[in-house]
PDB file of N, CA, C and O in Angstrom, chain B, residues numbered from 101:
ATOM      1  N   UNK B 101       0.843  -1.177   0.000  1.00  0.00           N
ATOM      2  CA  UNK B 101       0.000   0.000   0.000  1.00  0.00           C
ATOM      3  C   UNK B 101       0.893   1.247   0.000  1.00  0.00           C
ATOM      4  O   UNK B 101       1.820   1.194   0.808  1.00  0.00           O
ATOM      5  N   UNK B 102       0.783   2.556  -0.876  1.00  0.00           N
ATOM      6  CA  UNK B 102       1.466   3.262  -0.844  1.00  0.00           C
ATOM      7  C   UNK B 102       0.972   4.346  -0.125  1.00  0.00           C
ATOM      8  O   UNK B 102      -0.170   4.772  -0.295  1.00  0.00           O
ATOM      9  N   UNK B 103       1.932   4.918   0.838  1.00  0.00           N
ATOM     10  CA  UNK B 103       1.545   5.509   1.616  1.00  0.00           C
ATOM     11  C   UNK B 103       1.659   7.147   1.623  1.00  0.00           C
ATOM     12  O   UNK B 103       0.858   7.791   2.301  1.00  0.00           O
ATOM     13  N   UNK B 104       2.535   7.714   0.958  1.00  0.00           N
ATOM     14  CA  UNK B 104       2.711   9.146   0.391  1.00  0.00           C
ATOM     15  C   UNK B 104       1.794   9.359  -0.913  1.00  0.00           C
ATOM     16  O   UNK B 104       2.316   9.692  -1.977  1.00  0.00           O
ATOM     17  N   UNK B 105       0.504   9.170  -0.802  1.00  0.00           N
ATOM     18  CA  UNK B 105      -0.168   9.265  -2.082  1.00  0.00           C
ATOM     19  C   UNK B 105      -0.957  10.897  -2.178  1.00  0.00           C
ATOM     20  O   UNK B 105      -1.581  11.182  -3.200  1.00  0.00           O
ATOM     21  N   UNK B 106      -0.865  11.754  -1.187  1.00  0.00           N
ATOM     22  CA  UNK B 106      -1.170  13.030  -1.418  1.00  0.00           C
ATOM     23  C   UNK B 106      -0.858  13.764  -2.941  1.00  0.00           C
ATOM     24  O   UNK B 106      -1.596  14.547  -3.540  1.00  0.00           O
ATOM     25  N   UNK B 107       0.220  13.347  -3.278  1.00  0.00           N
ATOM     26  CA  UNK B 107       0.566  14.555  -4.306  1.00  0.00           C
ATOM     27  C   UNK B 107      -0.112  14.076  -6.109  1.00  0.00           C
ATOM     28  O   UNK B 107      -0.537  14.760  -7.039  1.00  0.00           O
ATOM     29  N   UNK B 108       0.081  12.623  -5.916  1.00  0.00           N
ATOM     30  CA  UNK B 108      -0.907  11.776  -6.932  1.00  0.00           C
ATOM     31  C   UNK B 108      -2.184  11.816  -6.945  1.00  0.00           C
ATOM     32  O   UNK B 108      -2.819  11.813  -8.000  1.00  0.00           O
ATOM     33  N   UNK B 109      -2.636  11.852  -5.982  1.00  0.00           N
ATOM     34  CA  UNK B 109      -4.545  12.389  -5.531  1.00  0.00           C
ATOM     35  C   UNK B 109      -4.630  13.679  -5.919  1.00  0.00           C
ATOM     36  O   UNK B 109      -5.325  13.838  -6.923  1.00  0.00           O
ATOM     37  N   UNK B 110      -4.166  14.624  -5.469  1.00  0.00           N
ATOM     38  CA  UNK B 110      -4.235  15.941  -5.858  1.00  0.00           C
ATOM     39  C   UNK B 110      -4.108  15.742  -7.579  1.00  0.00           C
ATOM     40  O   UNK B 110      -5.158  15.913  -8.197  1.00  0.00           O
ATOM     41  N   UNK B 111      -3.560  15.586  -7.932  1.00  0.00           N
ATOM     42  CA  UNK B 111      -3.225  15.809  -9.155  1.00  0.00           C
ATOM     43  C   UNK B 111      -4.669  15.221 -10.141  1.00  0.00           C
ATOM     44  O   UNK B 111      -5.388  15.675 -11.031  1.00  0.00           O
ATOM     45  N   UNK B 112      -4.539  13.923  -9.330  1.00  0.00           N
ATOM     46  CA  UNK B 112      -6.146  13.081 -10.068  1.00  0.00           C
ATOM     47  C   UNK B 112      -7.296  13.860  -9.844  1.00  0.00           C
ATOM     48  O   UNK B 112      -8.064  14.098 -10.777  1.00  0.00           O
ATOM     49  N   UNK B 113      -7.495  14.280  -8.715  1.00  0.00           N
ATOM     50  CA  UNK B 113      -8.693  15.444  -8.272  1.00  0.00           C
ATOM     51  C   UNK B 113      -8.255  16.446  -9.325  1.00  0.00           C
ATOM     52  O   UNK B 113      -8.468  15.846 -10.379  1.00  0.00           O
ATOM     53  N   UNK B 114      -7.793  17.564  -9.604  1.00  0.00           N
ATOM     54  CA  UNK B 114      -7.721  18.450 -10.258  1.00  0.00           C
ATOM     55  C   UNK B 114      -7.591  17.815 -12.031  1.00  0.00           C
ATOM     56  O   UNK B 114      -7.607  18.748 -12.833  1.00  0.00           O
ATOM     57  N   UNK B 115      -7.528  17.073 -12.375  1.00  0.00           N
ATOM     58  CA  UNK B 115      -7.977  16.348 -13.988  1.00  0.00           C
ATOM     59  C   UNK B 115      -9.348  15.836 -13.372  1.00  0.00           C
ATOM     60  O   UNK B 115     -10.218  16.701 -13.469  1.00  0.00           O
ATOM     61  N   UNK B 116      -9.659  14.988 -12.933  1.00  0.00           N
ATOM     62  CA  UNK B 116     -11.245  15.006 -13.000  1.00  0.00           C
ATOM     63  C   UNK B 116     -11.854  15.923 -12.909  1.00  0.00           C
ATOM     64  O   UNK B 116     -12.533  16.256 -13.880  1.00  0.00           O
ATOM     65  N   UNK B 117     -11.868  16.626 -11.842  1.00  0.00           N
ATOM     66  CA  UNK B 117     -12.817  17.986 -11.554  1.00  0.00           C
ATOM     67  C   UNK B 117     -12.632  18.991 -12.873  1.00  0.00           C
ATOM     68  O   UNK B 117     -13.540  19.746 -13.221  1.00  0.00           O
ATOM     69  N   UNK B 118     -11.598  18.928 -13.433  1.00  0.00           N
ATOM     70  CA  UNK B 118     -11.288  19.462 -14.907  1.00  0.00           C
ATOM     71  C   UNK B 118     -12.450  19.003 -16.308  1.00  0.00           C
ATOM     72  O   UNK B 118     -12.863  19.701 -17.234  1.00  0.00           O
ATOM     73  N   UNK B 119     -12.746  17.401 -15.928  1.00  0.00           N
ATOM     74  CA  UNK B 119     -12.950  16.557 -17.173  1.00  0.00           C
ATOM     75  C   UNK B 119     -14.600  17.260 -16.929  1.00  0.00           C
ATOM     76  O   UNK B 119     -15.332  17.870 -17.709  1.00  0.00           O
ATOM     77  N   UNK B 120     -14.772  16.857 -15.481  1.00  0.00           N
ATOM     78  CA  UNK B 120     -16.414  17.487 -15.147  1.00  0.00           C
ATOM     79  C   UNK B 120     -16.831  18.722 -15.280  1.00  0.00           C
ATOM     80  O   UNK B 120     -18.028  19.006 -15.320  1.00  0.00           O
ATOM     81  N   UNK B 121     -15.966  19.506 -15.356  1.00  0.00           N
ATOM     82  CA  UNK B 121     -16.469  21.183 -15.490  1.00  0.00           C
ATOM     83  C   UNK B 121     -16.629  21.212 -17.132  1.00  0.00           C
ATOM     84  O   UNK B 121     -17.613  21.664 -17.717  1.00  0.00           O
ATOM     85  N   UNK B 122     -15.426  20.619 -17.777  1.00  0.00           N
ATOM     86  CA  UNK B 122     -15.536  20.603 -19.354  1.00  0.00           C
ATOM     87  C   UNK B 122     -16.987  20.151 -19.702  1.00  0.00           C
ATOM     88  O   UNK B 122     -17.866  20.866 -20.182  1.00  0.00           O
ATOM     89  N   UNK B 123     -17.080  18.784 -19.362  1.00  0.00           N
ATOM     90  CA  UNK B 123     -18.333  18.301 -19.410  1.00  0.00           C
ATOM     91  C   UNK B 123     -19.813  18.888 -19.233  1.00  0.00           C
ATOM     92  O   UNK B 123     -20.754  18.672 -19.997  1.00  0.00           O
ATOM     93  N   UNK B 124     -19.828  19.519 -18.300  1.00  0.00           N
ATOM     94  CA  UNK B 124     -20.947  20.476 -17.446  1.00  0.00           C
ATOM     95  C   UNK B 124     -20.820  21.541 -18.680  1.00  0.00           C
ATOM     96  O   UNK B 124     -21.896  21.700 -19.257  1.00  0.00           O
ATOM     97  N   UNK B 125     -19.753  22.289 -19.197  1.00  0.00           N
ATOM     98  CA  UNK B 125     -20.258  23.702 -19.741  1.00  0.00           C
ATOM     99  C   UNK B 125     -20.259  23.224 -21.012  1.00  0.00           C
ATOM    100  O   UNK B 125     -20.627  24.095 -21.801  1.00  0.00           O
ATOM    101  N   UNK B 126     -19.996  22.197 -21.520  1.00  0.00           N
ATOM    102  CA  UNK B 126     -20.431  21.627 -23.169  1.00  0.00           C
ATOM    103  C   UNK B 126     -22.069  21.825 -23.824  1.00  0.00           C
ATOM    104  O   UNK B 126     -22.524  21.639 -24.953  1.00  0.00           O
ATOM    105  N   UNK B 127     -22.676  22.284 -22.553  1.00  0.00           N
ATOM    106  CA  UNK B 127     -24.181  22.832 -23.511  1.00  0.00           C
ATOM    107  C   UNK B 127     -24.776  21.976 -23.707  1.00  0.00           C
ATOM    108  O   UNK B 127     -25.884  22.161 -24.210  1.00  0.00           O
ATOM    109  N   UNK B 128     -24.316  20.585 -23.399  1.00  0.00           N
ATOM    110  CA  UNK B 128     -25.578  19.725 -23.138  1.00  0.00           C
ATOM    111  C   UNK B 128     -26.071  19.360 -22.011  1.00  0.00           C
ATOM    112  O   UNK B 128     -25.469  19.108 -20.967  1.00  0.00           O
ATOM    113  N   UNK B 129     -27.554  19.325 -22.304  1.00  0.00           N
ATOM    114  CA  UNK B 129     -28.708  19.338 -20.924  1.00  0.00           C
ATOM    115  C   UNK B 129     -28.802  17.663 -20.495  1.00  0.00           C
ATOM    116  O   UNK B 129     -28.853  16.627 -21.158  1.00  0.00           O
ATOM    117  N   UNK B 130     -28.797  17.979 -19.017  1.00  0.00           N
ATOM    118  CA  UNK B 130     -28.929  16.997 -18.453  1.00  0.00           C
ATOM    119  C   UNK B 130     -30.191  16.855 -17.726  1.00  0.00           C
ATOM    120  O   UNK B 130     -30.698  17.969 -17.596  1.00  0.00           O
ATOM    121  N   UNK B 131     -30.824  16.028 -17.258  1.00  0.00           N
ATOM    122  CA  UNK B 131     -31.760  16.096 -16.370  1.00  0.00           C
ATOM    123  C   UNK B 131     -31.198  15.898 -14.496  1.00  0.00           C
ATOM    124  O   UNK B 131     -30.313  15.161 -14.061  1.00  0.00           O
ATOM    125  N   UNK B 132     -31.791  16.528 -13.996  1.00  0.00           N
ATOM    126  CA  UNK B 132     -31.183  16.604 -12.504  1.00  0.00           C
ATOM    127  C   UNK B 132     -31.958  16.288 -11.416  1.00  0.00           C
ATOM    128  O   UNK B 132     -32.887  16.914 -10.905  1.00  0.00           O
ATOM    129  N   UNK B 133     -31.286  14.879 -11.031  1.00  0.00           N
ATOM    130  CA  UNK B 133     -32.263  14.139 -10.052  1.00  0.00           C
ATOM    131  C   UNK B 133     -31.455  14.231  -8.416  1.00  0.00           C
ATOM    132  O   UNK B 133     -30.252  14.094  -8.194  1.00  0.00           O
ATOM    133  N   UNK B 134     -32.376  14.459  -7.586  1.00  0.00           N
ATOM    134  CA  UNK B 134     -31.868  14.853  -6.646  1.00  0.00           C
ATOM    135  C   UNK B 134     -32.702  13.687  -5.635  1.00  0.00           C
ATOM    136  O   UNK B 134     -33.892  13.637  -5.323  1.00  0.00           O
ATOM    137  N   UNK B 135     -31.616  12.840  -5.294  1.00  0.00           N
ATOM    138  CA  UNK B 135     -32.451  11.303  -4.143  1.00  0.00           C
ATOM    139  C   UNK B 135     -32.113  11.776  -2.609  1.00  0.00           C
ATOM    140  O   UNK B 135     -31.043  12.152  -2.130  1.00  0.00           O
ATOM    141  N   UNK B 136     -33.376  11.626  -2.024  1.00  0.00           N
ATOM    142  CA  UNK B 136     -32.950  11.435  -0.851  1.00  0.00           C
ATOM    143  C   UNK B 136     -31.657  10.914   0.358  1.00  0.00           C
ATOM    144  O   UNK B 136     -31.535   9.692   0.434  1.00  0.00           O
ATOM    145  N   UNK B 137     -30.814  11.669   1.179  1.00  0.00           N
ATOM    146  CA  UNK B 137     -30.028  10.560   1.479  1.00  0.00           C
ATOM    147  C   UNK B 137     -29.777  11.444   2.758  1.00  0.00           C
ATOM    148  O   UNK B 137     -29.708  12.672   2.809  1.00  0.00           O
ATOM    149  N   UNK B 138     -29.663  10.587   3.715  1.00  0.00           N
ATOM    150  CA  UNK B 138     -29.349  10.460   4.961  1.00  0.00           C
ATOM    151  C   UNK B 138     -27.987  11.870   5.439  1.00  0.00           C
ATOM    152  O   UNK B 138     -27.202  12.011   4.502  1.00  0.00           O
ATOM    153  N   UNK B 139     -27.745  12.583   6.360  1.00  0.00           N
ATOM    154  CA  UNK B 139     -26.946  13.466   7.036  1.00  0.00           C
ATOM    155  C   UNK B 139     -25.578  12.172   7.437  1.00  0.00           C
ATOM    156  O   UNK B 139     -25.956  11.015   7.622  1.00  0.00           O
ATOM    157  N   UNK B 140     -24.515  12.400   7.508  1.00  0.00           N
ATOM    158  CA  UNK B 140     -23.251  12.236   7.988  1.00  0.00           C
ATOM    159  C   UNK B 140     -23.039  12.720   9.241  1.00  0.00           C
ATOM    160  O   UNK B 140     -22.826  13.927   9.351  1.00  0.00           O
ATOM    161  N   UNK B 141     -23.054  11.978  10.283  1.00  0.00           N
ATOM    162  CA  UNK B 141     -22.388  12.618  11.497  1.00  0.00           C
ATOM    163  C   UNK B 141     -20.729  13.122  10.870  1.00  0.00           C
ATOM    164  O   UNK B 141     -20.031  12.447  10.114  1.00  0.00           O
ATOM    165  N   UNK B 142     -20.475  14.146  11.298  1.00  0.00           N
ATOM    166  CA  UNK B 142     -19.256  14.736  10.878  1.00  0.00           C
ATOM    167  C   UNK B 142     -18.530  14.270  12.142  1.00  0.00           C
ATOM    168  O   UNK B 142     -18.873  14.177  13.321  1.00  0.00           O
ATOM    169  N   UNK B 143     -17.368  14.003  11.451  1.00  0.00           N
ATOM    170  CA  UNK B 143     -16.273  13.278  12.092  1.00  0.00           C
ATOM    171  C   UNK B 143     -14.798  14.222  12.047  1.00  0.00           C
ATOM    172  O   UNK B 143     -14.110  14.301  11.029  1.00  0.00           O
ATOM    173  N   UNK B 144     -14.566  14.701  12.948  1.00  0.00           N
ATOM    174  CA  UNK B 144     -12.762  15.480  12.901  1.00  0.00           C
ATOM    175  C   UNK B 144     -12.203  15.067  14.006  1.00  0.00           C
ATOM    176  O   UNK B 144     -12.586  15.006  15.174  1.00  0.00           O
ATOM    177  N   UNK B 145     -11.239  14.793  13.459  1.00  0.00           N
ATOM    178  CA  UNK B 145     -10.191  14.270  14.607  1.00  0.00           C
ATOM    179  C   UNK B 145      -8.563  15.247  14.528  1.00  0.00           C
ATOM    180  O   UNK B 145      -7.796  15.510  13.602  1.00  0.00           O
ATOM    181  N   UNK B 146      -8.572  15.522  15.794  1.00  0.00           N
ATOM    182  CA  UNK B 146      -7.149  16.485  15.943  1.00  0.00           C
ATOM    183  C   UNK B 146      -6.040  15.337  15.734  1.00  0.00           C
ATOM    184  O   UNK B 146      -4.992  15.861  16.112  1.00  0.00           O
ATOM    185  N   UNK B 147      -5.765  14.001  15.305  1.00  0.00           N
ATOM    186  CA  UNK B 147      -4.887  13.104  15.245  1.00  0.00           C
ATOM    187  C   UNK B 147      -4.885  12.934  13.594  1.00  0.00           C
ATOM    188  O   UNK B 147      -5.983  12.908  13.040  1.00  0.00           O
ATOM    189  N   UNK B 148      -3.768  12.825  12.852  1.00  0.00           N
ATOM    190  CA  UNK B 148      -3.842  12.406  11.499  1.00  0.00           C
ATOM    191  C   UNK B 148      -2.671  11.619  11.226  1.00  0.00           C
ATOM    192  O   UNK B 148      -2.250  10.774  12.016  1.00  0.00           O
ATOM    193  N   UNK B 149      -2.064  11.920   9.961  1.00  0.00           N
ATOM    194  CA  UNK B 149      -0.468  11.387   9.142  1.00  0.00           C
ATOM    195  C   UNK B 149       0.354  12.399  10.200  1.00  0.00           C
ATOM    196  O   UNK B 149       1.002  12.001  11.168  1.00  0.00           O
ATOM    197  N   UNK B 150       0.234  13.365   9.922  1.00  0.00           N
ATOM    198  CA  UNK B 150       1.003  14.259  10.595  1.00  0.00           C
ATOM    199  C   UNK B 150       1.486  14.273  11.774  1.00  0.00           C
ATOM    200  O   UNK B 150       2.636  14.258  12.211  1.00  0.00           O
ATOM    201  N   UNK B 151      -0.344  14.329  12.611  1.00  0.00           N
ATOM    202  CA  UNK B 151      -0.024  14.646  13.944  1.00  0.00           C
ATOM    203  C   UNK B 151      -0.539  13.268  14.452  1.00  0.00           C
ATOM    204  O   UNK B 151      -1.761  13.371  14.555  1.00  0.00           O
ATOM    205  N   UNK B 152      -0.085  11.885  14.852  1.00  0.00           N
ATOM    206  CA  UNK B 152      -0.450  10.912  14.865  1.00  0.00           C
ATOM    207  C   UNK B 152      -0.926  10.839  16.330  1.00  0.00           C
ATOM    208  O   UNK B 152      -0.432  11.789  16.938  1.00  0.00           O
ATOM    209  N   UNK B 153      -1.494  10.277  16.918  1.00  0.00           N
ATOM    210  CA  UNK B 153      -2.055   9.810  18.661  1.00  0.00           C
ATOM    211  C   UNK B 153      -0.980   8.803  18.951  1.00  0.00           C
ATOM    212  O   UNK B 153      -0.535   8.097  18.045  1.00  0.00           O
ATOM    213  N   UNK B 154      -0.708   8.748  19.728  1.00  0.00           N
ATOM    214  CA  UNK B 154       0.431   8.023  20.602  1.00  0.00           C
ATOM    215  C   UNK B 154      -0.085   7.005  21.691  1.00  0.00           C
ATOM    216  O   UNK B 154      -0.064   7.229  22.901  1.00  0.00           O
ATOM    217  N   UNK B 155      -0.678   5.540  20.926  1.00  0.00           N
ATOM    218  CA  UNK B 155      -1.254   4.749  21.757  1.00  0.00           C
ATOM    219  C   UNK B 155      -0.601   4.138  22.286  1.00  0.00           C
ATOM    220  O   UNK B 155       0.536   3.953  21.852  1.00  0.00           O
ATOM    221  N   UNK B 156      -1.195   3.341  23.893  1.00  0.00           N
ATOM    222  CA  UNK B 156      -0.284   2.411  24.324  1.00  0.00           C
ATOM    223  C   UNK B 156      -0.729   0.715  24.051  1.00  0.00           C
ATOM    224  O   UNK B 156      -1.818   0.183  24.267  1.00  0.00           O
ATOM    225  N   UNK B 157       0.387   0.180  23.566  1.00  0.00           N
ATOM    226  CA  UNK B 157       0.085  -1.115  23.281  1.00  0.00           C
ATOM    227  C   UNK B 157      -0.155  -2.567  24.242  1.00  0.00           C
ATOM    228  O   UNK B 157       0.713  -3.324  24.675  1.00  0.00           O
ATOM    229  N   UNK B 158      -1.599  -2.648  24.394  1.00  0.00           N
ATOM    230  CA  UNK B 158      -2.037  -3.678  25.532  1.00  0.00           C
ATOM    231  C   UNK B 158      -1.627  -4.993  25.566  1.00  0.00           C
ATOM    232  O   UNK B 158      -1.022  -5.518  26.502  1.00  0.00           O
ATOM    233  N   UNK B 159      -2.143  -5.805  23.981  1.00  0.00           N
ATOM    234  CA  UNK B 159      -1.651  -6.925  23.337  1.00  0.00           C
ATOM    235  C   UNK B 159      -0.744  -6.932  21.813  1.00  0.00           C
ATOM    236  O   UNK B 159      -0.556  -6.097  20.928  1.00  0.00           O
ATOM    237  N   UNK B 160      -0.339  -8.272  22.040  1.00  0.00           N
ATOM    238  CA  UNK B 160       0.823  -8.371  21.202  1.00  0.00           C
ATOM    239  C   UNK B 160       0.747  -9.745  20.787  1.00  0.00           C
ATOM    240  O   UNK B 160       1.821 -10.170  20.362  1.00  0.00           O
ATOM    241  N   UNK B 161      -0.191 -10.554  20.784  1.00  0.00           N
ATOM    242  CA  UNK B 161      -0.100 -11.983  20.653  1.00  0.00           C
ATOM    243  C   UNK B 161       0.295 -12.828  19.322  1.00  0.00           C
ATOM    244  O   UNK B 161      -0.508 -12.796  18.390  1.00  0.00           O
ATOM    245  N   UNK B 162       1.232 -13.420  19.216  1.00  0.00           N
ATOM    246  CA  UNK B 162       1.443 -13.983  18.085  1.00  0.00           C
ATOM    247  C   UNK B 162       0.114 -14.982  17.721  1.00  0.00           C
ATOM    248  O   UNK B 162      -0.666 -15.306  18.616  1.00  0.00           O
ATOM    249  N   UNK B 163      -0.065 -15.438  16.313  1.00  0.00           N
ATOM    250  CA  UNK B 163      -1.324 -15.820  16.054  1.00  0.00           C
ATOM    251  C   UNK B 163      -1.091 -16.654  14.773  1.00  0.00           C
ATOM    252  O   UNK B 163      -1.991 -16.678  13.932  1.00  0.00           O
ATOM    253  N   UNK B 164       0.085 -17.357  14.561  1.00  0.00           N
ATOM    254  CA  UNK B 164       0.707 -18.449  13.518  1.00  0.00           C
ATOM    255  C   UNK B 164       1.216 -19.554  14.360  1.00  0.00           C
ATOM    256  O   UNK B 164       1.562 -19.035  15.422  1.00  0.00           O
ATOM    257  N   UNK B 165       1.381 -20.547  14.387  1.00  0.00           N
ATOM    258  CA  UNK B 165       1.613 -21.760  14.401  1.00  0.00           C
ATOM    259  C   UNK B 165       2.893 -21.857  14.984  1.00  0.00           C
ATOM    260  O   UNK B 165       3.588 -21.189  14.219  1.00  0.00           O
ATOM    261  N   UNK B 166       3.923 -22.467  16.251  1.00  0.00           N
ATOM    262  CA  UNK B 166       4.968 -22.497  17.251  1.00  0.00           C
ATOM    263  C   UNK B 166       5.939 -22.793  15.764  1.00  0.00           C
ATOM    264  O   UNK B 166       7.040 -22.243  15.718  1.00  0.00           O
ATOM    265  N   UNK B 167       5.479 -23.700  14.529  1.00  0.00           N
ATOM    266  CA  UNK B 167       7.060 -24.255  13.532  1.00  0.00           C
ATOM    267  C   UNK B 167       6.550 -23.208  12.066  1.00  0.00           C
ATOM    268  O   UNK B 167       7.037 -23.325  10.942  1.00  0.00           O
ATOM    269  N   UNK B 168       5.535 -22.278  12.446  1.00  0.00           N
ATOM    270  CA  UNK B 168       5.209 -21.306  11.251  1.00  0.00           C
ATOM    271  C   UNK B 168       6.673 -20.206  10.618  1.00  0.00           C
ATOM    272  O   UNK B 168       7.465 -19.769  11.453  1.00  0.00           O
ATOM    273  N   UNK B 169       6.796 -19.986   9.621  1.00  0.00           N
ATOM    274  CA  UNK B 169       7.786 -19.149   9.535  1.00  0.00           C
ATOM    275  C   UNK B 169       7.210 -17.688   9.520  1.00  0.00           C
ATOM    276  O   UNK B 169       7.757 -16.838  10.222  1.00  0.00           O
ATOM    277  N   UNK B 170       6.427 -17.457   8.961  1.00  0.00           N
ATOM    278  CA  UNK B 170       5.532 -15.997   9.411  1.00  0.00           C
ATOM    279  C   UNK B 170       5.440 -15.758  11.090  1.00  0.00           C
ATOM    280  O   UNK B 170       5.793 -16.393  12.083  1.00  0.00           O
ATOM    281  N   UNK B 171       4.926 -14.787  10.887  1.00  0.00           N
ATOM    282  CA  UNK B 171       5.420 -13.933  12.468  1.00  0.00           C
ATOM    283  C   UNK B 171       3.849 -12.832  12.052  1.00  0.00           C
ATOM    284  O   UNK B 171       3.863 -11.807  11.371  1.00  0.00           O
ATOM    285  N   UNK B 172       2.493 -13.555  12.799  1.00  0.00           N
ATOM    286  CA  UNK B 172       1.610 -12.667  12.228  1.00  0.00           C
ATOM    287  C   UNK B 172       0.967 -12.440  13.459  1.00  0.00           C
ATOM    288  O   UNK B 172       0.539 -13.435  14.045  1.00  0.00           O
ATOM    289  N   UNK B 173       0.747 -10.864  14.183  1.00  0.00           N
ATOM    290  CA  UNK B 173       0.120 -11.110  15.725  1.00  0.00           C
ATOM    291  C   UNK B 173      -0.831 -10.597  15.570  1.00  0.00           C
ATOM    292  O   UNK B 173      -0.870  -9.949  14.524  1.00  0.00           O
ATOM    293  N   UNK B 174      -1.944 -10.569  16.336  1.00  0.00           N
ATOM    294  CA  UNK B 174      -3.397  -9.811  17.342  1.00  0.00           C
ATOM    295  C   UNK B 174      -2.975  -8.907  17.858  1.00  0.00           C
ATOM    296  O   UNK B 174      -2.595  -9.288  18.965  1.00  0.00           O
ATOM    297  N   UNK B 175      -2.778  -7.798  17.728  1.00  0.00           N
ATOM    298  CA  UNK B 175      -2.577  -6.076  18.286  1.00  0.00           C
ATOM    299  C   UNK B 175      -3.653  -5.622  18.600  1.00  0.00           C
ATOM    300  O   UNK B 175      -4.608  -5.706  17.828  1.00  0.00           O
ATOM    301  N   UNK B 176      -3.756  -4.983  19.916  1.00  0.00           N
ATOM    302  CA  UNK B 176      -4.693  -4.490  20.581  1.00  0.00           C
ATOM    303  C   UNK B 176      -4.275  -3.418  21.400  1.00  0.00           C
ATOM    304  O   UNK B 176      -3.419  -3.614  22.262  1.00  0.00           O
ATOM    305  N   UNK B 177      -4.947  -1.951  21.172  1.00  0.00           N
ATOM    306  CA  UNK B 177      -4.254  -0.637  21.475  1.00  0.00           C
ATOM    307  C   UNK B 177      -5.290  -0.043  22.478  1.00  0.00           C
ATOM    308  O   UNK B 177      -6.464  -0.360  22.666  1.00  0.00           O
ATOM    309  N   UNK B 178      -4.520   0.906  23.066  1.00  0.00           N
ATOM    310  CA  UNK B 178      -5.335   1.379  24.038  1.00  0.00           C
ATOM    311  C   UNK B 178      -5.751   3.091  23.676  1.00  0.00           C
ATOM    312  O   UNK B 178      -4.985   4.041  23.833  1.00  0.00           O
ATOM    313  N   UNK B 179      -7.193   3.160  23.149  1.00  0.00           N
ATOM    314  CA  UNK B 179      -7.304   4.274  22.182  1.00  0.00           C
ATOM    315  C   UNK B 179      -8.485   5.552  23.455  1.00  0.00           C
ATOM    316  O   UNK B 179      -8.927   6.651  23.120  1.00  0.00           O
ATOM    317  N   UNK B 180      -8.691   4.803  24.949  1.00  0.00           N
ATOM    318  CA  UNK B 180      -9.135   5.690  25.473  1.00  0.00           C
ATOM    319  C   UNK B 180      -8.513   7.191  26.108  1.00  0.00           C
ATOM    320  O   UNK B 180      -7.465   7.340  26.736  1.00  0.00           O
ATOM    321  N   UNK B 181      -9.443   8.148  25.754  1.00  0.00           N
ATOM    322  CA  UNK B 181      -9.388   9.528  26.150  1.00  0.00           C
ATOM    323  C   UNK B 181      -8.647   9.744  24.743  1.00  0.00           C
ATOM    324  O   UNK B 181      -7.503  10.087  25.040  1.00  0.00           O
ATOM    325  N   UNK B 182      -8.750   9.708  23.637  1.00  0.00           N
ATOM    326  CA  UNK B 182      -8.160  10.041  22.437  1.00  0.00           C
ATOM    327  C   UNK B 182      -9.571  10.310  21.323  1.00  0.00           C
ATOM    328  O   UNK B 182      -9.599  10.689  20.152  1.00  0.00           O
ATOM    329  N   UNK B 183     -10.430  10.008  22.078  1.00  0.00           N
ATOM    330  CA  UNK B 183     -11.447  10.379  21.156  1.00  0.00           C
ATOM    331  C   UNK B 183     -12.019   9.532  19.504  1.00  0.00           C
ATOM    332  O   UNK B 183     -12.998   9.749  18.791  1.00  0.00           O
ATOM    333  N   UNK B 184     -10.794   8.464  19.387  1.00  0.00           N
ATOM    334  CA  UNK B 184     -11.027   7.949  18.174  1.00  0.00           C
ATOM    335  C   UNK B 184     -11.697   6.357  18.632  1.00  0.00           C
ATOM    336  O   UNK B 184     -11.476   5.867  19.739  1.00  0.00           O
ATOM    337  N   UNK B 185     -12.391   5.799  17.755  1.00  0.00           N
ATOM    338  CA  UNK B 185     -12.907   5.121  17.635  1.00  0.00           C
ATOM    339  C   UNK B 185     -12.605   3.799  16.625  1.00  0.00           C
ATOM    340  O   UNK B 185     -12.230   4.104  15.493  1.00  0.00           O
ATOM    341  N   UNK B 186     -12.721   2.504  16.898  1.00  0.00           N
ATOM    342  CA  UNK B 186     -12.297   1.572  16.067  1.00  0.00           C
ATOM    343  C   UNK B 186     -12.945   0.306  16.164  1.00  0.00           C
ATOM    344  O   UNK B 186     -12.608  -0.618  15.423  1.00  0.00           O
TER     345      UNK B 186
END
């Protein structure tokens, strides 16, 4: 998974939003349907990439087989008074 993908997103956002405005002022009519849909509890969190939360780690359990060659564990963090949810 690549993890510095800000500057590639940006770039994709600004050509689409490009392709759609082209699209939109081309003078052809669309019809405009507008569906019902549910509110978003809005979600902000003062923790991100940047400014990360600093959890403490409860469990650690390995979770492969005593003659497995992988090394795969059960992590379990301690995310109270941080406000985030998981």
């Amino acid at each position: 998974c690549d993890v510095d993908y800000e500057a590639a997103a940006e770039e994709w956002r600004k050509n689409a939003l490009g392709k759609v405005k082209e699209t939109l002022s081309s003078g052809n009519e669309a019809e405009i349907v507008q569906l019902p849909v549910g509110q978003a509890a809005a979600s902000h969190s003062q923790y991100n990439k940047q400014n990360p939360y600093t959890a403490t780690l409860l469990t650690s359990q390995k979770i492969t087989g005593r003659d497995s060659g992988k090394d795969v564990r059960h992590i379990e963090i301690d995310l109270d008074g941080s406000g985030l949810t998981y």
